[in-house]
C-alpha positions as a Python dict, from the first residue, in 0.01 Angstrom:
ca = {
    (1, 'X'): (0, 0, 0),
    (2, 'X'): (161, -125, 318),
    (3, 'X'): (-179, -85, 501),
    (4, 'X'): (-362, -286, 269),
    (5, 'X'): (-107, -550, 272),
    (6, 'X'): (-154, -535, 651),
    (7, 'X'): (-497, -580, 669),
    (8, 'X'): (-424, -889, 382),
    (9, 'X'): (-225, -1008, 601),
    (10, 'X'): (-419, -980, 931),
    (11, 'X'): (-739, -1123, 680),
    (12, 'X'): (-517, -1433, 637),
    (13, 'X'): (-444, -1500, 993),
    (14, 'X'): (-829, -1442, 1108),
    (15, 'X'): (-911, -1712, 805),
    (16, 'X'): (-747, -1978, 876),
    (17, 'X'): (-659, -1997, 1319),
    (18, 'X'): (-1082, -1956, 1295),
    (19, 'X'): (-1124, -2224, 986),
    (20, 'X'): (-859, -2447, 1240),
    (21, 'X'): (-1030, -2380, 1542),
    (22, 'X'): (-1361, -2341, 1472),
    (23, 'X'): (-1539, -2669, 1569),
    (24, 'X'): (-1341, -2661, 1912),
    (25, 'X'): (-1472, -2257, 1959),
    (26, 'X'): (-1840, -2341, 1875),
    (27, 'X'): (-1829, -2646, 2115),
    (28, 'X'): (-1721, -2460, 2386),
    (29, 'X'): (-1900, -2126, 2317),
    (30, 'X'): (-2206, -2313, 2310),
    (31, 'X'): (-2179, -2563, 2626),
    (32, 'X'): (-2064, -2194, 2827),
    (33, 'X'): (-2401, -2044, 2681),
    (34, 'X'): (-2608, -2341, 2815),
    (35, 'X'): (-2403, -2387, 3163),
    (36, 'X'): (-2451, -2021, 3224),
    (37, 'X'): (-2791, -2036, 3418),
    (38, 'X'): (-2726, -2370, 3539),
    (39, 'X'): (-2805, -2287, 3902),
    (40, 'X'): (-3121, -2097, 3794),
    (41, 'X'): (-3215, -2408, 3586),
    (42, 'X'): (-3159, -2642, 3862),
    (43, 'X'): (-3337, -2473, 4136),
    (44, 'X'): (-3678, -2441, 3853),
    (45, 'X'): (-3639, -2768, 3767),
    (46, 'X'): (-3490, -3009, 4033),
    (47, 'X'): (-3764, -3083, 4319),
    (48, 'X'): (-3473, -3168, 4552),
    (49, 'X'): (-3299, -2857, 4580),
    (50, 'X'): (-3529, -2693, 4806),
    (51, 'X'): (-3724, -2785, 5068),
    (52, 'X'): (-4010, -2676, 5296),
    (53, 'X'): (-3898, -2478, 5617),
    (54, 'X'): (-3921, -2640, 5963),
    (55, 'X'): (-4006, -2477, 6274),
    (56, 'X'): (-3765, -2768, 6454),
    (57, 'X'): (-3475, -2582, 6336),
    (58, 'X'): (-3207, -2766, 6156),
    (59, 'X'): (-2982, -3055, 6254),
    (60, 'X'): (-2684, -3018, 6371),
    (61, 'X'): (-2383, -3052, 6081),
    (62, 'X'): (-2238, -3380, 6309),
    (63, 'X'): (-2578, -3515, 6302),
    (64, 'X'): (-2673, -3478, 5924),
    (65, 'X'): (-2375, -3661, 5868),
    (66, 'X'): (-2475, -3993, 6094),
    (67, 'X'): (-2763, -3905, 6001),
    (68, 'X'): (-2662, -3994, 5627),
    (69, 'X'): (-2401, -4257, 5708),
    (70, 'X'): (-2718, -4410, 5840),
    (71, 'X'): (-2873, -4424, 5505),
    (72, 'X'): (-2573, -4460, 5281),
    (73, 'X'): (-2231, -4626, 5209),
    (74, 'X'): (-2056, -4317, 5048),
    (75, 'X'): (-1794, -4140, 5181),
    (76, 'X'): (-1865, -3804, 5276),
    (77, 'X'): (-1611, -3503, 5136),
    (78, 'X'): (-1789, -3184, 5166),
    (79, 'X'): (-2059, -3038, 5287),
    (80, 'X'): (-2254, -2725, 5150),
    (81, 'X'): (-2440, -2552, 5415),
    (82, 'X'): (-2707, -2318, 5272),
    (83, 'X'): (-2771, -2005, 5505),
    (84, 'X'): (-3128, -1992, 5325),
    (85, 'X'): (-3381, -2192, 5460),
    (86, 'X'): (-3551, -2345, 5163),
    (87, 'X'): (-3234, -2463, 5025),
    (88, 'X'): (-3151, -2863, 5108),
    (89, 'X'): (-2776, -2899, 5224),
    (90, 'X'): (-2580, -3089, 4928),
    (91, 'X'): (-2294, -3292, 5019),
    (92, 'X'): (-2015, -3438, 4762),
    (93, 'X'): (-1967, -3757, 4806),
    (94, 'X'): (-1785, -4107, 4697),
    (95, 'X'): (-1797, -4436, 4677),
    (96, 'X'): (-1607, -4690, 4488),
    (97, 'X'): (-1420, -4396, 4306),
    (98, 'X'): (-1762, -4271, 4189),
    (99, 'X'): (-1866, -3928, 4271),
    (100, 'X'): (-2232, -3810, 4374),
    (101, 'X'): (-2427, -3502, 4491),
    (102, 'X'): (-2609, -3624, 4803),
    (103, 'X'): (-2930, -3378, 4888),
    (104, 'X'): (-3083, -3426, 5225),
    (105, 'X'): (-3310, -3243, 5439),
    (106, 'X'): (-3144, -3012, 5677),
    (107, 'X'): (-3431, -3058, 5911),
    (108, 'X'): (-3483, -3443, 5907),
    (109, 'X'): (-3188, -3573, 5782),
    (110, 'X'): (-3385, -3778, 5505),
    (111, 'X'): (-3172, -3795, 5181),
    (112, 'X'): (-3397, -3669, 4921),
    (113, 'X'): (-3185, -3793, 4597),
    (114, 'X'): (-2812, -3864, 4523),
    (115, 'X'): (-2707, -3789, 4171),
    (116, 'X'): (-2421, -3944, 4034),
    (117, 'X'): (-2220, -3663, 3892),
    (118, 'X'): (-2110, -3887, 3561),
    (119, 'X'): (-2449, -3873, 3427),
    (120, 'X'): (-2569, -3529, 3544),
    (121, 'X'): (-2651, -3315, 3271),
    (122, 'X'): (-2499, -2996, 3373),
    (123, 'X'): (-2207, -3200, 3499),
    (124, 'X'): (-2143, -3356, 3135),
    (125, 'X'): (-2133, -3004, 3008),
    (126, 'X'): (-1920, -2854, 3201),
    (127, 'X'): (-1669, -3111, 3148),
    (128, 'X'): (-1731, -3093, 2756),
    (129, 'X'): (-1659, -2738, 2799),
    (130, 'X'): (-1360, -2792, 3012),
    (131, 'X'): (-1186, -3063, 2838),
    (132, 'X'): (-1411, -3209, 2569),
    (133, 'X'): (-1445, -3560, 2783),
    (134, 'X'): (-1118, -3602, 2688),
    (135, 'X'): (-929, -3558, 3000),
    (136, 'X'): (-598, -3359, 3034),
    (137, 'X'): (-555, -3409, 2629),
    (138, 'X'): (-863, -3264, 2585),
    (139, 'X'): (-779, -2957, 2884),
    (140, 'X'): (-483, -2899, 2618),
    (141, 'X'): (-687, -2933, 2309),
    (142, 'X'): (-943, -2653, 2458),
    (143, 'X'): (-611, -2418, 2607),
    (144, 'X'): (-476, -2387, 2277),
    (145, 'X'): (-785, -2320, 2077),
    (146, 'X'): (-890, -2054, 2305),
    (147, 'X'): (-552, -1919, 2266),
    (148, 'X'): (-613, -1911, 1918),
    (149, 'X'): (-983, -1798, 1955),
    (150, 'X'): (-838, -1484, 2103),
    (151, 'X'): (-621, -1406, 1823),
    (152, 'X'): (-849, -1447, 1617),
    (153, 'X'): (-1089, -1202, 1802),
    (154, 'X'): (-822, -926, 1817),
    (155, 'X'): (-758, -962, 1391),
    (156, 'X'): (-1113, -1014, 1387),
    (157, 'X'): (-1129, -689, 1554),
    (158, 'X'): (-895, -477, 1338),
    (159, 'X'): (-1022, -620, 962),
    (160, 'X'): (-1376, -441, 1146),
    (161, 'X'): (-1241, -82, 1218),
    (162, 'X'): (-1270, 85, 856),
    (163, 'X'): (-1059, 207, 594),
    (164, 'X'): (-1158, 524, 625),
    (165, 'X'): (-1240, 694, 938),
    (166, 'X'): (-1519, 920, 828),
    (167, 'X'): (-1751, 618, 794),
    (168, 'X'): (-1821, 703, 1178),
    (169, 'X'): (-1935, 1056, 1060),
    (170, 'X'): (-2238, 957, 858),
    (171, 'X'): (-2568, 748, 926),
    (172, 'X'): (-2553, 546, 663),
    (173, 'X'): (-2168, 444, 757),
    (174, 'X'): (-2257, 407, 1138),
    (175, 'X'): (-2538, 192, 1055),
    (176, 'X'): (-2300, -49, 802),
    (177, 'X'): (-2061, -80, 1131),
    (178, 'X'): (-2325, -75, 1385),
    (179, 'X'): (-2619, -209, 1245),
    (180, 'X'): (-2738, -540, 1082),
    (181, 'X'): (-2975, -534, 814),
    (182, 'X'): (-3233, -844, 827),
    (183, 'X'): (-3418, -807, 516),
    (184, 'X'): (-3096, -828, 341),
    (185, 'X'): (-2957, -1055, 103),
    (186, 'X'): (-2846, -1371, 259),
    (187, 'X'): (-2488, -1317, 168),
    (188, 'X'): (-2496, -993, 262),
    (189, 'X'): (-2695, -1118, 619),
    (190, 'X'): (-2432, -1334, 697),
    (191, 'X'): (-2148, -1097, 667),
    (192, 'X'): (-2331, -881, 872),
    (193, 'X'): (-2404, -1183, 1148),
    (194, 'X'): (-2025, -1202, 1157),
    (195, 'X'): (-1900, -848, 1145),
    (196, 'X'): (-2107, -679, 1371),
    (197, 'X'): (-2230, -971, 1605),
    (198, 'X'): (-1868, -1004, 1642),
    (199, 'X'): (-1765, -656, 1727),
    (200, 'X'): (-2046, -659, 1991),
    (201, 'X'): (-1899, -982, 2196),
    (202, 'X'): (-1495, -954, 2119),
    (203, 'X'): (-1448, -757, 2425),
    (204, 'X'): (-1643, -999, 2654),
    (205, 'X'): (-1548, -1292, 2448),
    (206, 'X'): (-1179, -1181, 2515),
    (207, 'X'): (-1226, -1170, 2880),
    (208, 'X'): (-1393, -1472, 2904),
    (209, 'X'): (-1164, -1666, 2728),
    (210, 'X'): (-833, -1536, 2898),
    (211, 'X'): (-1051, -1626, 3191),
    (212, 'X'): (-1076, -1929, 3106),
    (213, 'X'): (-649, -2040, 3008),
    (214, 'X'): (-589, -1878, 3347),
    (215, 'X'): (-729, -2209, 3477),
    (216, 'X'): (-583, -2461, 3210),
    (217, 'X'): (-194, -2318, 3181),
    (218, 'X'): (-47, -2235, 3506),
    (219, 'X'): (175, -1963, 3316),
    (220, 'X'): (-120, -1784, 3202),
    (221, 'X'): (-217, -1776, 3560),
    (222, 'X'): (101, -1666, 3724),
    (223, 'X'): (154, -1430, 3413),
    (224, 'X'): (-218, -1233, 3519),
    (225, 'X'): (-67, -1224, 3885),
    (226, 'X'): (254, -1044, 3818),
    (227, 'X'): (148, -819, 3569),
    (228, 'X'): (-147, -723, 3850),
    (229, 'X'): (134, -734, 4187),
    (230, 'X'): (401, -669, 3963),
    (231, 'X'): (594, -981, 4155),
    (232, 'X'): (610, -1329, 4117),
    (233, 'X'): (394, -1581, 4251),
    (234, 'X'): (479, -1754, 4558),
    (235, 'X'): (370, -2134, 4681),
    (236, 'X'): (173, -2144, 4976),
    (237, 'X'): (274, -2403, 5178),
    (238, 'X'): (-33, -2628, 5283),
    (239, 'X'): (-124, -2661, 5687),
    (240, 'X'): (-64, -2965, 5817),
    (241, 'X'): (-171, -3102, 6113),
    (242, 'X'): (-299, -3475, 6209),
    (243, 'X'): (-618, -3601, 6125),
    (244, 'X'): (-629, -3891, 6270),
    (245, 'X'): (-879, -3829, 6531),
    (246, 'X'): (-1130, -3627, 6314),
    (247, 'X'): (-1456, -3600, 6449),
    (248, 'X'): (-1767, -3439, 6326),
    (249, 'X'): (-1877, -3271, 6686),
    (250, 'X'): (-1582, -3046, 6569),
    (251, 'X'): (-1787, -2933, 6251),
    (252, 'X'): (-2060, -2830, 6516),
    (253, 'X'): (-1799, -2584, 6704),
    (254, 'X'): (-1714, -2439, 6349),
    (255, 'X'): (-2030, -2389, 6270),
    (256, 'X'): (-2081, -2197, 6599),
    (257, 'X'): (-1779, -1994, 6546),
    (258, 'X'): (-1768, -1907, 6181),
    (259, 'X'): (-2163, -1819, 6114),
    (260, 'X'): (-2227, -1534, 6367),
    (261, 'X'): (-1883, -1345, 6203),
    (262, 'X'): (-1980, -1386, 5799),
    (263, 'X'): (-2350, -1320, 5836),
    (264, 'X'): (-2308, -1143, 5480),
    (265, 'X'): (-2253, -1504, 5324),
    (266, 'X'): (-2538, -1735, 5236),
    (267, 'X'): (-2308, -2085, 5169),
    (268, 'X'): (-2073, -2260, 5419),
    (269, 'X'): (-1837, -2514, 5254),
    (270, 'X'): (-1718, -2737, 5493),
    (271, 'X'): (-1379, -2942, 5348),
    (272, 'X'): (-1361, -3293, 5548),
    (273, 'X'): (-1029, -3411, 5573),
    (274, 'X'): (-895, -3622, 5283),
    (275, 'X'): (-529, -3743, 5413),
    (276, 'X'): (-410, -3753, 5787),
    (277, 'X'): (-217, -3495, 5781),
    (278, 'X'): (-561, -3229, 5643),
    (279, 'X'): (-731, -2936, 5859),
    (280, 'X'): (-1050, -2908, 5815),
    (281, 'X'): (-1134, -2620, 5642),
    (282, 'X'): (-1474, -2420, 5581),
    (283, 'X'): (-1545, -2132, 5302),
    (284, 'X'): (-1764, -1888, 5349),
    (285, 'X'): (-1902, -1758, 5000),
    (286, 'X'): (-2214, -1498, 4857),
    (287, 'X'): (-2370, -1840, 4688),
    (288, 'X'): (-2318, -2137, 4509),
    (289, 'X'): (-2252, -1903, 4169),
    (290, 'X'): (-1972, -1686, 4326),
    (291, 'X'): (-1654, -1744, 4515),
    (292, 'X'): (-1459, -1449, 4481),
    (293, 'X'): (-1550, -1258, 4774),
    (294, 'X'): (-1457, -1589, 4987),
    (295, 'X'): (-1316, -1621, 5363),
    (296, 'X'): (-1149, -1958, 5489),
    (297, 'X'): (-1098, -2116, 5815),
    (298, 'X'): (-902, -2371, 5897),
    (299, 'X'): (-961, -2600, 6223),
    (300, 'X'): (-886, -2876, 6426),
    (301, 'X'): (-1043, -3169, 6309),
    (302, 'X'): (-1047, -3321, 6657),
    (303, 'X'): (-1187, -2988, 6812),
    (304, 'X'): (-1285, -2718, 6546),
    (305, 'X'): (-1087, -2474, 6689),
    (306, 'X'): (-985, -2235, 6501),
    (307, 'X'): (-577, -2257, 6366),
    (308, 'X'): (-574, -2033, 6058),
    (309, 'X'): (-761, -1824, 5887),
    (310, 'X'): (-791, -1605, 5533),
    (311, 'X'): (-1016, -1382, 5477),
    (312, 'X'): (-1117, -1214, 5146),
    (313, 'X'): (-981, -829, 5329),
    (314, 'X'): (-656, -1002, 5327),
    (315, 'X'): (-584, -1108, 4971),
    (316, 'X'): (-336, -899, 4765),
    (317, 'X'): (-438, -809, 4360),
    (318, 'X'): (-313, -1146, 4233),
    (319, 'X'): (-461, -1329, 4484),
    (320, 'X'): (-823, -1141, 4453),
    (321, 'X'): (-762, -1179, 4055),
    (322, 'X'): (-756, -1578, 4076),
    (323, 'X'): (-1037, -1608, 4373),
    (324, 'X'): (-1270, -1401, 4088),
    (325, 'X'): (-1198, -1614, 3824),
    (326, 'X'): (-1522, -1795, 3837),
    (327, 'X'): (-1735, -1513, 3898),
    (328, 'X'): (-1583, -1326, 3578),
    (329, 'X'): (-1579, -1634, 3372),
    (330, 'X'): (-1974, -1723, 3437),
    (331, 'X'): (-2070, -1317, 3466),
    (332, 'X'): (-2212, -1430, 3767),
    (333, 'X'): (-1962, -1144, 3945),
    (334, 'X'): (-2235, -893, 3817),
    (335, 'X'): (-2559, -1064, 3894),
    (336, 'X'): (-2841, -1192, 3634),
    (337, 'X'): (-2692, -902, 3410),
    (338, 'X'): (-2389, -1077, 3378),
    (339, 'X'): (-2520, -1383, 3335),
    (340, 'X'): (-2767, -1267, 3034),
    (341, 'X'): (-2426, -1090, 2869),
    (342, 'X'): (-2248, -1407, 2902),
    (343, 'X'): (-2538, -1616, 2778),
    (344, 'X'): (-2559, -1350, 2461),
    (345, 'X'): (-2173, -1349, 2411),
    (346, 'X'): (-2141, -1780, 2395),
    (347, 'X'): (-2398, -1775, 2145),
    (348, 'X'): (-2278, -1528, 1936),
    (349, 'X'): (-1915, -1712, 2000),
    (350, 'X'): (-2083, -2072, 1883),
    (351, 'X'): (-2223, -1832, 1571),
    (352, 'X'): (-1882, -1672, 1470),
    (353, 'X'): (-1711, -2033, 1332),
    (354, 'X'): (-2067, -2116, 1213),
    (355, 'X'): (-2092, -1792, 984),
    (356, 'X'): (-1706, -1777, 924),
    (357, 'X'): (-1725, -2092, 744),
    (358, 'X'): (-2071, -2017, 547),
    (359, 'X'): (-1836, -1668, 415),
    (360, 'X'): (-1564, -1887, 323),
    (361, 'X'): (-1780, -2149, 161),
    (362, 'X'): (-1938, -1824, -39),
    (363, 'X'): (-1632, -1656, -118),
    (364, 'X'): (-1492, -2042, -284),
    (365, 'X'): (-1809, -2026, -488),
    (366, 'X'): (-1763, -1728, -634),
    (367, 'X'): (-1438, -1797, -723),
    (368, 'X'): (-1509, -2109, -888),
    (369, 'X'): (-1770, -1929, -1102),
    (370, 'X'): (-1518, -1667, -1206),
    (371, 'X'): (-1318, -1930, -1354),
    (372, 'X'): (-1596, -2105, -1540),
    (373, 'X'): (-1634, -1786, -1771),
    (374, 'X'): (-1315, -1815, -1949),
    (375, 'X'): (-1229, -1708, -2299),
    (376, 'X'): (-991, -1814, -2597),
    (377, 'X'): (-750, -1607, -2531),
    (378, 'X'): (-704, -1697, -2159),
    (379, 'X'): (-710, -2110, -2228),
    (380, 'X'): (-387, -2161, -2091),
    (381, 'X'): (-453, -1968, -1777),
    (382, 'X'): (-733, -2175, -1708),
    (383, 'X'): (-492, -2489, -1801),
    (384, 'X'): (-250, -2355, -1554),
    (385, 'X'): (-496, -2314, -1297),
    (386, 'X'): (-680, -2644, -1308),
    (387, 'X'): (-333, -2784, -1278),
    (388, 'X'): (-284, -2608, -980),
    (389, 'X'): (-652, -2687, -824),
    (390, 'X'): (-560, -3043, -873),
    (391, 'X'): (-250, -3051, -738),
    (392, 'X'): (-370, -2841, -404),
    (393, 'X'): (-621, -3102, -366),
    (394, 'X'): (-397, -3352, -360),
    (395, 'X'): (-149, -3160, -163),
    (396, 'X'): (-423, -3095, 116),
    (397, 'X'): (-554, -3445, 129),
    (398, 'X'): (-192, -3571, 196),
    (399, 'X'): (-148, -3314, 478),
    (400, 'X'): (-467, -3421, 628),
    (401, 'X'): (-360, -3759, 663),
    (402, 'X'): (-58, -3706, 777),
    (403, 'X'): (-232, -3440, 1030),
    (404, 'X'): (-494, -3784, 1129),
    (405, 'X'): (-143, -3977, 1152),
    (406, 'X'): (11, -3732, 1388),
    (407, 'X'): (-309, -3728, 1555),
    (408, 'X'): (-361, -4070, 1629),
    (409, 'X'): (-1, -4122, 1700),
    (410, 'X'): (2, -3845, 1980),
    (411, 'X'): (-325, -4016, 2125),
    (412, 'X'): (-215, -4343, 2114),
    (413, 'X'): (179, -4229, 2293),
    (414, 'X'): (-10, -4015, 2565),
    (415, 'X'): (-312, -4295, 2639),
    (416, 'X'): (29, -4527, 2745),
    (417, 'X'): (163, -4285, 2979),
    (418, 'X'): (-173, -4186, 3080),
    (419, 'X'): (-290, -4538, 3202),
    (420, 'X'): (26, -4600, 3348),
    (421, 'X'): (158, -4849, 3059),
    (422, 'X'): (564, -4906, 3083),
    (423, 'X'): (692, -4696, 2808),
    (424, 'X'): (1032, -4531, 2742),
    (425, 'X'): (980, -4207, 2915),
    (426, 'X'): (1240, -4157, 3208),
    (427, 'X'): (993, -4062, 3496),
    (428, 'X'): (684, -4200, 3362),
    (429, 'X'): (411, -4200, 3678),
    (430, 'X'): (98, -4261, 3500),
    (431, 'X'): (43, -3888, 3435),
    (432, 'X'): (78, -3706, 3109),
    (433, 'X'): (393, -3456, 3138),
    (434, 'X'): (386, -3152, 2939),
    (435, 'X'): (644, -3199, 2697),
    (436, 'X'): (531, -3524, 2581),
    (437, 'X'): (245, -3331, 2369),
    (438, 'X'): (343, -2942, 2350),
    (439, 'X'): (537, -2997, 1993),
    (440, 'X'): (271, -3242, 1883),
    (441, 'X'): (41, -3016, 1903),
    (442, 'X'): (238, -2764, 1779),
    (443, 'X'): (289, -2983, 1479),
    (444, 'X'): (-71, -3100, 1461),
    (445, 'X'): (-132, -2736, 1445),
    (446, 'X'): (95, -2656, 1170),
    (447, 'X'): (1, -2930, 924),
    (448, 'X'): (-333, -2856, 965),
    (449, 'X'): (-313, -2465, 881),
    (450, 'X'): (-87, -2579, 566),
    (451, 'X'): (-326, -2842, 491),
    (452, 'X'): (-628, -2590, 451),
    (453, 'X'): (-400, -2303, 341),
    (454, 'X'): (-289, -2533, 44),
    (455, 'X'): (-639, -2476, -123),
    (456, 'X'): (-597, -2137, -114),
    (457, 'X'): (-202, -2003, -193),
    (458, 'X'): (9, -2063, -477),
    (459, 'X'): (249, -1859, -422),
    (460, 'X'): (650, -1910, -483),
    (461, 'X'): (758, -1867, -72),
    (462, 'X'): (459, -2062, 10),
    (463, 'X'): (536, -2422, -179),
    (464, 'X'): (849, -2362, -97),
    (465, 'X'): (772, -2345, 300),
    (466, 'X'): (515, -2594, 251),
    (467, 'X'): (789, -2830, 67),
    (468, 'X'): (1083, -2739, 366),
    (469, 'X'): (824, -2843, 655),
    (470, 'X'): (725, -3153, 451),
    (471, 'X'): (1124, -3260, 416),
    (472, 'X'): (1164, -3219, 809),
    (473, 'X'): (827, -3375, 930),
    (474, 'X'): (956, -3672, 690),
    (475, 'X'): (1257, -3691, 862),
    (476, 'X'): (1123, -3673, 1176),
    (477, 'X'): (863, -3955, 1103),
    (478, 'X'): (1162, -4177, 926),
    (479, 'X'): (1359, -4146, 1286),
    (480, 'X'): (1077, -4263, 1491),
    (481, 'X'): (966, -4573, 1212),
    (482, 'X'): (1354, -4656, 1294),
    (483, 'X'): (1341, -4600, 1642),
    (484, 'X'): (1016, -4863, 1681),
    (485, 'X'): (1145, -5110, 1498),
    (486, 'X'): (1498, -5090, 1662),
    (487, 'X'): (1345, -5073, 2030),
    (488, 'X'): (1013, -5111, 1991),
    (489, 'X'): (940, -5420, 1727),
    (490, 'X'): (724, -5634, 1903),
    (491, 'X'): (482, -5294, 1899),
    (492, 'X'): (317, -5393, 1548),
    (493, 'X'): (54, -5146, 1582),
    (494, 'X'): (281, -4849, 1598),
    (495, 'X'): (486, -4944, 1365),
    (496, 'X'): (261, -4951, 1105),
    (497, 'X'): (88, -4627, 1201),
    (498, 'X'): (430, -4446, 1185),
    (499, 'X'): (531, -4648, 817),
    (500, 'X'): (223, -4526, 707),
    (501, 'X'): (322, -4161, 844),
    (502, 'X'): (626, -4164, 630),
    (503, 'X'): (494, -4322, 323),
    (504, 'X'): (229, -4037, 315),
    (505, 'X'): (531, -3773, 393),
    (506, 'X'): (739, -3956, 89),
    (507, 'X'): (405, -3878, -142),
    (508, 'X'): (335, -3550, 30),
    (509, 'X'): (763, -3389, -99),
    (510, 'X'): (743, -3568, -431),
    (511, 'X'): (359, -3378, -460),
    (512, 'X'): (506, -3039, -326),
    (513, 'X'): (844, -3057, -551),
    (514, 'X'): (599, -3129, -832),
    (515, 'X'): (377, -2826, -795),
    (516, 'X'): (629, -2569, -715),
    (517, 'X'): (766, -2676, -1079),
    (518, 'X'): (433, -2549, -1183),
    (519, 'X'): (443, -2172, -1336),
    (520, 'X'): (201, -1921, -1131),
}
């Protein structure tokens, strides 16, 4: 009894985080699945990434760049130095707070094509993926829905593993865990999709994701280094040194220096000072797909001589753990085989929300046609029940919108601060400080699971919790109506947006206190 309750329980949870999640999971899933051979793509497709060998030899880093400058009005940041022959050298650069990848020929200097990274197609995914073009809001928005993703992965996980344990010990059991039947049913298919298409990717799903938060929540990443160093993560303090008299001979002497001691490594980033108080800085790296076996070296810009270094040898756990975060999180780490399991695993990620729902949508069917085949002698159940369908209609529909009014509320607060508007925030500096949004998403969050879970429960502890949260999220809304028009009442906008908020919150108790009068 307690076990099944368990697994009801863990059922529940897997339900609704992947029914609240799900549109945010299949949009990143599937922008990872397409991003993952973006370098193969690129060099198959893009003319400009290679070129034809010279027997001049190449140019000399200091005169690519005037070589460039020559040709263009950006600004010059970086420089990626291909060991390869055939590959063009790519350099990031700006102009007029635009970025661009600049290809020129390593042997001429010609620039072969500048792309401006805003309309580049890999570019646009990766930031989809990353923060849904939203900016930090969206970096949130993604953090917390992977968080979630995972979570739902591990319950998904557990409601897999049978009741019973000799399933395992027979082929027809194996093959119901194992196997996917494709001339089955479609019902039946698409539990299957799910179930076992899901069992198959959890485990690399998992890693990717946690992969993945390690970038977007600092925690997460100092969390991953003390539990691999067991110590806690210290700042690095940043070498300074002036800057003022950079000159690009001194990329020459770095060149000459670094390249004969990482012959192993095929790409030489070269970091131009941004500030006057920046080294310059080169990293040696296997590619342009993997920086986790990385060495740096830090220079003079006036000189290139050599004033620090780092090498890859020298890293401790935590520090190794965070340098291979890329080459996990692409599978890049482990060659084309990686990449093909982490192409397989984001598509079978997208698929998970995308056959979730199509179960869900099944299993509401069936219900409803269960409750059209009703007798005499069960007329008031079915009285009792359509009273109750109605009513969590209504019920979700009035969480939605006040979910939408949160929503919109949270957007329209954190685009103020975000732009650098004057608002009432002690320390406001144009960027978007963490506690401004944490408990509005939290709340966002909340409403939304009630909202969808109000379709599906009726039980006592249930409208009960539902009618609680809806008292103190009324509250809550009342204070900040007051607040705006006390402080804030030439801002008409928000103040109808929040009146709005609490009218729906007023309709949303007197719904609740209304169906929790109604008998189960």
């Amino acid at each position: 009894m307690v076990k099944n309750t368990f697994k009801k329980t863990i059922r529940f949870i897997h339900l609704w985080l992947g029914l609240t999640t799900g549109l945010v999971v299949f949009i990143v899933c599937l922008t990872g699945s397409i991003y993952a051979f973006q370098k193969e793509i690129k060099l198959l497709v893009y003319p400009y990434y290679q070129v034809e060998e010279s027997a001049k030899g190449r140019l000399a880093l200091s005169d690519l760049v005037h070589a460039y400058e020559e040709q263009s009005e950006h600004q010059v940041l970086r420089i990626y130095d291909f060991k390869e022959p055939s590959r063009s050298t790519m350099l990031l650069t700006i102009e007029n707070k635009a970025y661009y990848y600049s290809f020129i020929n390593p042997y001429t200097g010609e620039i072969l094509n500048e792309v401006f990274l805003a309309r580049d197609f890999f570019t646009i995914i990766l930031y989809i993926h990353m923060n849904l073009l939203l900016g930090e809001i969206g970096t949130q928005i993604i953090g917390w829905s992977v968080i979630v993703f995972i979570i739902s992965l591990i319950s998904g996980l557990i409601l897999w593993f049978p009741k019973n344990n000799r399933v395992f010990k027979n082929k027809k059991g194996r093959k119901s865990q194992f196997g996917i039947k494709i001339n089955a049913p479609k019902k039946k298919l698409t539990y299957d999709l799910h179930k076992v298409l899901g069992f198959y990717a959890a485990s690399i799903l998992i890693v990717l994701a946690i992969t993945g938060i390690a970038w977007t929540f600092t925690w997460v990443d100092n969390a991953l280094y003390t539990a691999v160093t067991f110590e806690k993560k210290k700042e690095e303090k940043p070498i300074a040194i002036d800057s003022t008299n950079f000159r690009t001979t001194s990329l020459d002497a770095l060149k000459e220096y670094v390249l004969p001691q990482r012959e192993d490594k095929d790409l030489f980033i070269y970091f131009l000072p941004n500030t006057n108080t920046e080294p310059v800085r080169v990293m040696s790296s296997p590619g342009d797909d993997r920086f986790g076996n990385s060495d740096n070296y830090y220079a003079d810009p006036s000189s290139g001589s050599i004033i620090s270094t780092k090498f890859d040898e020298e890293k401790n756990a935590g520090q190794k753990l965070n340098s291979l975060y890329y080459d996990i999180h692409t599978g890049s780490l482990l060659g084309l085989g990686g990449k093909i399991l982490v192409f397989l695993a984001g598509l079978i990620g997208a698929s998970l929300p995308v056959t979730g729902v199509m179960l869900y949508m099944n299993r509401r069917k069936k219900r409803k046609k269960k409750k059209r085949i009703v007798t005499e002698t069960i007329q008031n159940e079915e009285i009792i029940e359509q009273k109750h369908e109605e009513m969590k209609n209504k019920i979700a529909l009035l969480w939605l919108f006040l979910a939408v009014g949160f929503i919109l509320h949270h957007i329209y607060g954190l685009a103020g601060i975000y732009f650098g508007k004057e608002l009432a925030i002690e320390g406001a500096n144009g960027e978007t400080p963490g506690w401004a949004h944490y408990y509005r998403i939290l709340f966002e969050i909340i409403i939304l699971i009630l909202s969808l879970a109000s379709l599906e429960l009726t039980k006592k502890w249930f409208k009960i919790t539902s009618f609680v949260w809806a008292i103190l999220l009324g509250l809550f809304n009342t204070y900040h109506v007051v607040e705006a028009i006390l402080y804030e009442a030439s801002n008409t906008s928000e103040i109808i947006l929040l009146g709005w908020m609490v009218a729906v919150s007023i309709l949303l108790i007197l719904s609740l206190n209304k169906w929790k009068k109604i008998k189960n």
